[in-house]
C-alpha positions as CSV (number, residue, x, y, z in Angstrom):
1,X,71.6,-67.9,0.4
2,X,70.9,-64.8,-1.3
3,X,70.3,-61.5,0.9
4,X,66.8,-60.5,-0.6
5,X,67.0,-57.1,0.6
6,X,71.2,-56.4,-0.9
7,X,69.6,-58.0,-4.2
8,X,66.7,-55.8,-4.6
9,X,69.1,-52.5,-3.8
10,X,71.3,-53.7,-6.3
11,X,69.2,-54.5,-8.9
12,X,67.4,-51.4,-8.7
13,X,70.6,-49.4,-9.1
14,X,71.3,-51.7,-11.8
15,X,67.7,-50.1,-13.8
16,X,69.2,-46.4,-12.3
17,X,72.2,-46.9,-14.3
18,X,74.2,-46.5,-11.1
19,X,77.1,-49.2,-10.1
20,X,75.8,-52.5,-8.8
21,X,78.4,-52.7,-7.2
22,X,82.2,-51.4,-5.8
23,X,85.4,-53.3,-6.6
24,X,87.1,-54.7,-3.0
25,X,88.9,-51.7,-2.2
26,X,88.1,-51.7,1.6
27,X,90.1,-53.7,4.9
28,X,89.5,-57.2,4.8
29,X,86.6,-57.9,6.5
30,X,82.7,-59.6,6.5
31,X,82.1,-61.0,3.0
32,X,78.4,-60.4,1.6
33,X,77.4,-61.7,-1.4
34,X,75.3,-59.1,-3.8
35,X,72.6,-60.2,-6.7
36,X,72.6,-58.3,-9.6
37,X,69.3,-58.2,-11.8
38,X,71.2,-60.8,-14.5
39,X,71.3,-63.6,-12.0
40,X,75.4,-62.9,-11.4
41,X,76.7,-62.7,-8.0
42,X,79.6,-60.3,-6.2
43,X,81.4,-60.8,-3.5
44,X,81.9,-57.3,-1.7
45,X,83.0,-56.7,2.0
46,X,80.6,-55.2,4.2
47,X,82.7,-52.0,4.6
48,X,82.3,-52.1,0.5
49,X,78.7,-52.9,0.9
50,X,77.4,-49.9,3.0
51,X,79.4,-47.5,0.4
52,X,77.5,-49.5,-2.1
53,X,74.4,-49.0,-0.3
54,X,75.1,-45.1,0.8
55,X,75.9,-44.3,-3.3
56,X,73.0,-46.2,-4.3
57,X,70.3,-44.0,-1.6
58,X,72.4,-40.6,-2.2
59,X,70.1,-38.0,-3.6
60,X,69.9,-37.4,-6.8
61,X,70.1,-34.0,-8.8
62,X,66.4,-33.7,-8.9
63,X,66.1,-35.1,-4.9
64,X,66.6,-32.8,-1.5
65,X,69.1,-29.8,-1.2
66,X,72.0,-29.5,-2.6
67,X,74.8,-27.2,-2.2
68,X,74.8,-24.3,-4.3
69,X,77.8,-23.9,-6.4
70,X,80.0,-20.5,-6.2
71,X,78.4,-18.1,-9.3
72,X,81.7,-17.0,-10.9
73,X,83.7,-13.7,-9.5
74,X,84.8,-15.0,-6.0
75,X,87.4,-13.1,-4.5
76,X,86.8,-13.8,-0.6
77,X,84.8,-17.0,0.5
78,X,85.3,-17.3,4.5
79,X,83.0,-20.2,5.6
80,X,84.3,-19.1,8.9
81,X,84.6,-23.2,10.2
82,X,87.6,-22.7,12.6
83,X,87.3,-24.6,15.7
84,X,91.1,-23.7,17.2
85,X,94.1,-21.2,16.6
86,X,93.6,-18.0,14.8
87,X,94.0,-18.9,11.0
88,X,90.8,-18.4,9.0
89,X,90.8,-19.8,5.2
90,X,90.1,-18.2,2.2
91,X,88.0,-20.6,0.2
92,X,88.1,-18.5,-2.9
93,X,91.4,-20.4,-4.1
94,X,92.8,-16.6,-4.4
95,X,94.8,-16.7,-0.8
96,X,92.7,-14.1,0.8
97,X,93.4,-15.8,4.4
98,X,92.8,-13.7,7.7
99,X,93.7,-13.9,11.1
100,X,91.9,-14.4,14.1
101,X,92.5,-11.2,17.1
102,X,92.8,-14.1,19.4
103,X,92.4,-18.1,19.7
104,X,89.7,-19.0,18.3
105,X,87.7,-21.1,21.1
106,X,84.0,-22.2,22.0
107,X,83.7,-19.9,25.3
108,X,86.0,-16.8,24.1
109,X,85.5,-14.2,20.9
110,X,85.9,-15.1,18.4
111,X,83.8,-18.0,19.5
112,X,83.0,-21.1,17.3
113,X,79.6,-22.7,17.7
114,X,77.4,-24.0,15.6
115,X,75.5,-22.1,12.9
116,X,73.4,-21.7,9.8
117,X,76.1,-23.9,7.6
118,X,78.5,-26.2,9.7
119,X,80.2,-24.1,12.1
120,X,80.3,-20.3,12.2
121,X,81.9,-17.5,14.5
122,X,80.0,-15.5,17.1
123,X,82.2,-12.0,17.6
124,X,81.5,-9.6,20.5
125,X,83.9,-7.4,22.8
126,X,85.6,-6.3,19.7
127,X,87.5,-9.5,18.6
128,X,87.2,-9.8,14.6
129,X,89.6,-11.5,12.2
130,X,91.4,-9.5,9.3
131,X,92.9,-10.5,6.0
132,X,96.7,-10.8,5.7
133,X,97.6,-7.3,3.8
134,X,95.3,-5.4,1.9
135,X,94.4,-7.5,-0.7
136,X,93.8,-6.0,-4.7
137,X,91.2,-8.4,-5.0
138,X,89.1,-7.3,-2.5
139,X,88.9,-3.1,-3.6
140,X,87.0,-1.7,-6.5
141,X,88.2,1.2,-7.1
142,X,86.0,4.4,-8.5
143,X,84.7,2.1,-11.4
144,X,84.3,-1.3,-10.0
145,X,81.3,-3.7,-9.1
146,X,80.9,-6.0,-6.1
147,X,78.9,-8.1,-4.3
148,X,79.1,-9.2,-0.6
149,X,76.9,-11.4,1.0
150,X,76.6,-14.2,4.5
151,X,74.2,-15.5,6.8
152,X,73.7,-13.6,10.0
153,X,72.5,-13.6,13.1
154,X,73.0,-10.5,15.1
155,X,72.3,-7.2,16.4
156,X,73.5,-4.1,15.6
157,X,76.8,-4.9,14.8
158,X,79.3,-4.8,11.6
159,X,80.0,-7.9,9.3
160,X,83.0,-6.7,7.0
161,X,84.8,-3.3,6.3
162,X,88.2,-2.2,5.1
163,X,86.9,1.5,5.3
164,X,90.1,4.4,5.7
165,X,88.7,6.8,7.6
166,X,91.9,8.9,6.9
167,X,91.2,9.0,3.1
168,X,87.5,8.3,3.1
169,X,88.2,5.5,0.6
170,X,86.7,1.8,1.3
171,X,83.0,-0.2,2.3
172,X,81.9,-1.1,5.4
173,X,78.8,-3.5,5.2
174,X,76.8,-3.3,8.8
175,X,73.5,-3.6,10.4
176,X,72.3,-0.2,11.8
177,X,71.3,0.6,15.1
178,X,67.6,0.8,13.0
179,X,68.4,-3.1,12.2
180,X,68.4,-2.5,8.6
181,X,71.5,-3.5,6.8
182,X,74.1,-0.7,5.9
183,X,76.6,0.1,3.4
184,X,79.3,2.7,4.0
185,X,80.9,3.7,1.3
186,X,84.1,6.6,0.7
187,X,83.6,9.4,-1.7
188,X,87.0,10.8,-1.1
189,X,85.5,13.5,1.3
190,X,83.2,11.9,3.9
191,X,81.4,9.0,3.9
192,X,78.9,8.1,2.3
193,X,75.8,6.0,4.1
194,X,73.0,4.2,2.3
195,X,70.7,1.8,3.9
196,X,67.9,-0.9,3.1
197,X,65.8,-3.7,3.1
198,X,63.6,-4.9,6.0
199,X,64.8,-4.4,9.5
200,X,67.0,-7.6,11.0
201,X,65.6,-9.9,13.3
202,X,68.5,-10.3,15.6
203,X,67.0,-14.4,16.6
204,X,66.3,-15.4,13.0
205,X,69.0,-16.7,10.6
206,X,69.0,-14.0,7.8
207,X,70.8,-14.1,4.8
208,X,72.3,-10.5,3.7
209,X,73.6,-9.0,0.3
210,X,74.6,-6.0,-1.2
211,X,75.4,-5.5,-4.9
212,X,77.2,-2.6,-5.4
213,X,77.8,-0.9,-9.2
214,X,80.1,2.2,-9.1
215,X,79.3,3.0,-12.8
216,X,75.8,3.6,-12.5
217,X,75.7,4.9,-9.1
218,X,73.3,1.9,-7.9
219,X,73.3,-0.2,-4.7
220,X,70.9,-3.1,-3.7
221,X,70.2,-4.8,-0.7
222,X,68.9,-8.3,0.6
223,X,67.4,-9.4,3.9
224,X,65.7,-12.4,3.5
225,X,65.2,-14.3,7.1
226,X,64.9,-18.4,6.4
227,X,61.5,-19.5,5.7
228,X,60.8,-16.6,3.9
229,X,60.4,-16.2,-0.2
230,X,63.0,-14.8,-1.8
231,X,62.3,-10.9,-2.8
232,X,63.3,-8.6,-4.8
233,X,65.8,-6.7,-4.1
234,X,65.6,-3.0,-2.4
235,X,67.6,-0.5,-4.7
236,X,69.3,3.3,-3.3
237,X,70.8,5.4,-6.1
238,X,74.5,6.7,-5.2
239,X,74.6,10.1,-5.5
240,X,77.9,10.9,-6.1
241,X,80.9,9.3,-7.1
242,X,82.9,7.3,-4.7
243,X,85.9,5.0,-4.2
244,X,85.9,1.4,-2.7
245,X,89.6,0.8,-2.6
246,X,90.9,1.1,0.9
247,X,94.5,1.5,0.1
248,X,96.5,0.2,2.6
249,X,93.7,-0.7,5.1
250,X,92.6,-4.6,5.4
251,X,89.8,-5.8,5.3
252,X,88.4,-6.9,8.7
253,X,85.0,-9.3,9.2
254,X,83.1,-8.9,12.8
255,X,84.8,-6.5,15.1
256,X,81.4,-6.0,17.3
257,X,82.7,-3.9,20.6
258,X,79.5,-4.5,22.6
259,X,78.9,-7.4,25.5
260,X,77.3,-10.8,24.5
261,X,74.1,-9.6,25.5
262,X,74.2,-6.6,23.2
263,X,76.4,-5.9,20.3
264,X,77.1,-9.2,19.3
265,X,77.0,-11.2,15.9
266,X,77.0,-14.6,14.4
267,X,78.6,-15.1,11.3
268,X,78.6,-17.5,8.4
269,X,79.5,-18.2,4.8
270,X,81.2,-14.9,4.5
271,X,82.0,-14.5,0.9
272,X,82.8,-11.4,-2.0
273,X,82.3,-11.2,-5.7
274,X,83.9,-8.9,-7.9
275,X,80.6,-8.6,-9.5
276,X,77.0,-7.6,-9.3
277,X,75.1,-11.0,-8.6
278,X,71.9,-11.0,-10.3
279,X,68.9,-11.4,-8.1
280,X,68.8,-15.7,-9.7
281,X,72.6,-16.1,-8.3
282,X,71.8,-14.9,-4.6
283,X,68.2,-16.4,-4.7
284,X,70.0,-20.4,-5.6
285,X,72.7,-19.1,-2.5
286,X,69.6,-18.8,-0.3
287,X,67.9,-22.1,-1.6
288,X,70.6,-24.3,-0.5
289,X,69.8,-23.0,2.8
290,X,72.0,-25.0,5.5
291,X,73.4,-27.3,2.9
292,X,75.8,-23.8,1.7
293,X,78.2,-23.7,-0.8
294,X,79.7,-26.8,-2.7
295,X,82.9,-26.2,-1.3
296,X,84.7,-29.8,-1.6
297,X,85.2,-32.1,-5.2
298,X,85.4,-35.2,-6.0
299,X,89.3,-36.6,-6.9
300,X,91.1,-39.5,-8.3
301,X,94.3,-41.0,-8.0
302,X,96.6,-43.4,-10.3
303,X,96.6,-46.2,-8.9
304,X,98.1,-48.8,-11.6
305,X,100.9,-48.9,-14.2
306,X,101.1,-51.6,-17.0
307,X,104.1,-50.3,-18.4
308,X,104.3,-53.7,-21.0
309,X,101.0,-51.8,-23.1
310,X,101.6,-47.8,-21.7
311,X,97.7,-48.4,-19.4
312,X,97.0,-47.2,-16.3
313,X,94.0,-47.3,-13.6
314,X,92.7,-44.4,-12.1
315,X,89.9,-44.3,-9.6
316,X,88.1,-43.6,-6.7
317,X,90.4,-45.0,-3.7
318,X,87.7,-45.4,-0.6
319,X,90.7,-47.2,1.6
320,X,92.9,-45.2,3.4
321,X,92.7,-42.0,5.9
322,X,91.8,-39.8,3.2
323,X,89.2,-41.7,0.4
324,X,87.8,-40.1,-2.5
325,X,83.9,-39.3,-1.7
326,X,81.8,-38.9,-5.0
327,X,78.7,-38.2,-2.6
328,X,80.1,-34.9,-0.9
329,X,83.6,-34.5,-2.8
330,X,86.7,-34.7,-0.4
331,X,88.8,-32.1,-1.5
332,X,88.3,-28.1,-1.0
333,X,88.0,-26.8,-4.3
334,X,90.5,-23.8,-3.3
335,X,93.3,-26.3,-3.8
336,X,95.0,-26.5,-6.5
337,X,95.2,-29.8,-8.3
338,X,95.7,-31.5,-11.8
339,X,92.4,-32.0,-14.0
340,X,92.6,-35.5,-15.3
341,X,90.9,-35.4,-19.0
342,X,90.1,-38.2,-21.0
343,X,90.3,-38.4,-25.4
344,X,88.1,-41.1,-26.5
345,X,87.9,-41.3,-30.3
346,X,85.1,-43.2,-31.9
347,X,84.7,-46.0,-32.5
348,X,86.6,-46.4,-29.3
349,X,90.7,-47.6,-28.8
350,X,90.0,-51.4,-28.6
351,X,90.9,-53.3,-25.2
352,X,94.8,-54.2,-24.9
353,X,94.5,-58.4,-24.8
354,X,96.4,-58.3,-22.0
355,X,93.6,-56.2,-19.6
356,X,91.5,-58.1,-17.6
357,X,88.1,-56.1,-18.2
358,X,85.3,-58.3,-15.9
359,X,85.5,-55.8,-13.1
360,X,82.5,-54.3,-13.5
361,X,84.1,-51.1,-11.5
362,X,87.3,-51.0,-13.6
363,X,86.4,-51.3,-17.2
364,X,88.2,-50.5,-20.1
365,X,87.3,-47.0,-20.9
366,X,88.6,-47.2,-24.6
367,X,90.4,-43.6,-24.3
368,X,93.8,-42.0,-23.6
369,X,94.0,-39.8,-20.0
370,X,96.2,-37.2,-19.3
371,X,96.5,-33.8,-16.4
372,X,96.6,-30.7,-17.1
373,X,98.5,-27.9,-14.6
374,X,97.3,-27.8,-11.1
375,X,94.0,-25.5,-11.4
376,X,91.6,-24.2,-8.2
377,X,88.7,-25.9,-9.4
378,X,86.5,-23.0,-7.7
379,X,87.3,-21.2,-10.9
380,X,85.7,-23.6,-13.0
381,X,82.1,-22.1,-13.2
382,X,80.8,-25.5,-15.3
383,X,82.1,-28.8,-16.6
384,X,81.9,-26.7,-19.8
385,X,85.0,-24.7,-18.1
386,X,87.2,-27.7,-17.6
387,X,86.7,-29.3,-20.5
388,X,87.5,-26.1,-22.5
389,X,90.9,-26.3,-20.2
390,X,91.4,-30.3,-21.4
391,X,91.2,-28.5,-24.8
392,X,93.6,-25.9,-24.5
393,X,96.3,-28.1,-23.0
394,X,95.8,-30.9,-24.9
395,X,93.7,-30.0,-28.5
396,X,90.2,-30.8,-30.0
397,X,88.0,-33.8,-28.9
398,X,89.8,-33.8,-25.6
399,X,86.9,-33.3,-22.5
400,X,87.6,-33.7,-18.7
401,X,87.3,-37.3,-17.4
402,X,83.5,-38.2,-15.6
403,X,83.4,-41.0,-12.9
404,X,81.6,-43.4,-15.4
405,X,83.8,-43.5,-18.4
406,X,84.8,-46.8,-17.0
407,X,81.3,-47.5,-15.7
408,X,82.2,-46.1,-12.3
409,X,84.4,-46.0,-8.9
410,X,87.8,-46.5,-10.9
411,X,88.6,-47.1,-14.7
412,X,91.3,-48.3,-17.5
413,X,92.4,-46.2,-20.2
414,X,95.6,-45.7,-21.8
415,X,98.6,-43.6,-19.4
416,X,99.9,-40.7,-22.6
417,X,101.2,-39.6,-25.7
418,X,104.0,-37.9,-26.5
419,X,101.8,-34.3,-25.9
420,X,100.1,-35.4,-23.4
421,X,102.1,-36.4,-20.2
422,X,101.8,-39.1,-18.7
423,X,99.2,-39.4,-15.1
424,X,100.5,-38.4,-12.0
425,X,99.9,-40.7,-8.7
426,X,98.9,-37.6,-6.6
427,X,95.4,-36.3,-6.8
428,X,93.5,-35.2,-9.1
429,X,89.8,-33.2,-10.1
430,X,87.3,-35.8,-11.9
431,X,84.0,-35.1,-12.8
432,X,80.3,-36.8,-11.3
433,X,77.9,-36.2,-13.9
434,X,74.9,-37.0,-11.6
435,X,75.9,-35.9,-8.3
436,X,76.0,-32.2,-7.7
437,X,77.5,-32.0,-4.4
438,X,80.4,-34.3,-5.7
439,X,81.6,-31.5,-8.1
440,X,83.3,-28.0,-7.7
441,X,81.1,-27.1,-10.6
442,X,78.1,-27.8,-12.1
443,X,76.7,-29.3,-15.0
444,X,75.2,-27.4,-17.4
């Protein structure tokens, strides 16, 4: 007897142009049968069927908050979600990891709770992580620009500085015994203290910035508690010329050396840009609001060989301890993996005889695939970017593969050509054309 309630979800996915339905790749279990609008049935498990259902009610682009992804220039991303142990990640893919100044715990600094985005760090009686070794990544020189910016909740109390007090050199980024947010700065003599924006509630989740440009001797800040439009921001002219290189000075995040009661600070979505932001970038960072960052992507996997005609299969792979999740993505986009790109001439390669192609899930995509060089996909701004990388590995009319060349979840294509190498089982970065939290980038 047909499930009215599975037919009418499917069949309105059907009119969204979205799958109607996943090909069987979950443990055997409970068999539902699905009805698509053309009067056809599928048999899916129910482990199949509530992906089914869960991809078919995801928001869309144009539905609810979505991450934000990273504007381009990240050089230090901490999302600070350490539960354990005293190793912080660098999500900027450039290795800018830190360490904790003691186990990292939910009753001892630095202390993980819960905060504005996932989990965050609360730091009081001084404990603060620092990066590995100065880092050239993170110091701008006399001539640079940068950007640093995170979601707070504190009192008077630093957030990040790799400032040498023995060569006044370096930034420090603080909140003032005033409650207004802080920059120190080195200008080789002494140094150098600007301050702005609205005073910090120390209760109220506030998101911070500070765009710094060295050539034209300008600094803005950003205080903008949630619930609160985004404003412009609050400019102080530099008046002399200064250095924001530390030298041989890390660069440390939290280091509060008050009690829990008094200097104390919660910390979240730490991140640095070796760039001035423009007031649109921070404003779509705020605008995600708990959602964050996109800081996970969608991946693939070859799963198939027919080595009789040179095809493969790719696709999603929900089975297994680690499944490919087009919804959220399921690999951080600091990690560096393959690009699988996809040349599809028109009209299209026909379908090999010998391909069965009545998997509505696993279609014949009428193209040849192939992956690039393992690539952080966090420094892929837009699909525009990894295309353009398809292109230079591989020549003209080549594009990065999208999750419905095939129609969707997993699809057939053709395994190489003599300059193209041949698909990889491991993992590797696909694009979602309609999911933006599925992506490490976005689509233009």
């Amino acid at each position: 007897m047909q499930n009215t309630l599975t037919g009418t979800l499917v069949e309105n996915a059907a009119k969204r142009g979205q799958p109607r339905c996943i090909h069987d790749m979950t443990p055997r279990g409970t068999v539902l049968t699905a009805f698509t609008g053309n009067g056809k049935s599928h048999r899916i498990h129910a482990l199949g069927l509530l992906l089914v259902l869960a991809f078919i009610l995801m928001p869309g682009p144009l539905s609810g908050q979505v991450c934000a992804h990273p504007p381009p220039g990240l050089v230090g991303w901490w999302p600070l979600d350490e539960t354990s142990g005293t190793t912080v990640s660098d999500h900027s893919g450039l290795g800018n990891t830190a360490t904790a100044s003691a186990a990292i715990g939910s009753s001892t600094p630095p202390q993980s709770l819960t905060a504005f985005v996932g989990k965050g760090l609360k730091f009081y009686f001084g404990s603060h992580v620092t990066i590995n070794g100065p880092s050239p990544s993170l110091s701008f020189g006399t001539g640079g620009r940068f950007t640093i910016d995170a979601w707070i909740k504190a009192h008077a109390a630093p957030i990040v500085s790799n400032y040498n007090l023995a060569t006044n050199r370096g930034y420090g980024l603080y909140i003032g015994n005033n409650a207004r947010l802080s920059l120190d700065i080195g200008n080789l003599s002494s140094p150098l203290t600007l301050t702005g924006g609205p005073a910090i509630n120390p209760n109220v989740w506030t998101f911070v910035a500070v765009t710094v440009d060295l050539p034209n001797k300008l600094v803005s800040f950003y205080a903008v508690p949630t619930g609160s439009p985004f404003p412009p921001p609050v400019p102080a002219n530099i008046p002399a010329t200064f250095a924001a290189d530390a030298g041989s000075v890390p660069l440390t995040i939290g280091g509060c050396p008050g009690n829990p009661n008094g200097c104390d600070t919660i910390l979240d979505e730490v991140e640095i840009f070796n760039r001035v932001l423009p007031p649109a970038d921070l404003q779509r960072i705020f605008a995600a609001g708990s959602s964050g960052k996109c800081s996970k992507g969608m991946t693939w996997f070859h799963s198939l060989s027919n080595s009789q005609i040179g095809t493969i299969t790719v696709g999603c792979g929900s089975s297994g301890p680690n499944p490919c999740d087009p919804i959220h993505g399921d690999r951080q986009c600091s990690q560096p993996l393959p690009l699988l790109c996809i040349f599809k001439p028109s009209p299209p390669l026909q379908l090999p005889p010998i391909l069965i192609n009545t998997d509505p899930n696993n279609q014949w995509s009428g193209g040849v695939v192939a992956t690039t060089p393992p690539v952080a996909a966090v420094s892929l701004q837009h699909s525009t970017d990894a295309t353009a990388l398809c292109v230079a590995q591989f020549g003209p009319g080549w594009r990065v593969a999208e999750f419905h060349d095939g129609a969707g979840w997993n699809f057939q294509a053709y395994g190489g050509t003599v300059s193209a190498p041949t698909v990889p089982s491991t993992r590797f970065w696909v694009h979602i054309n309609d999911q933006p939290s599925g992506n490490c980038w976005s689509t233009p």
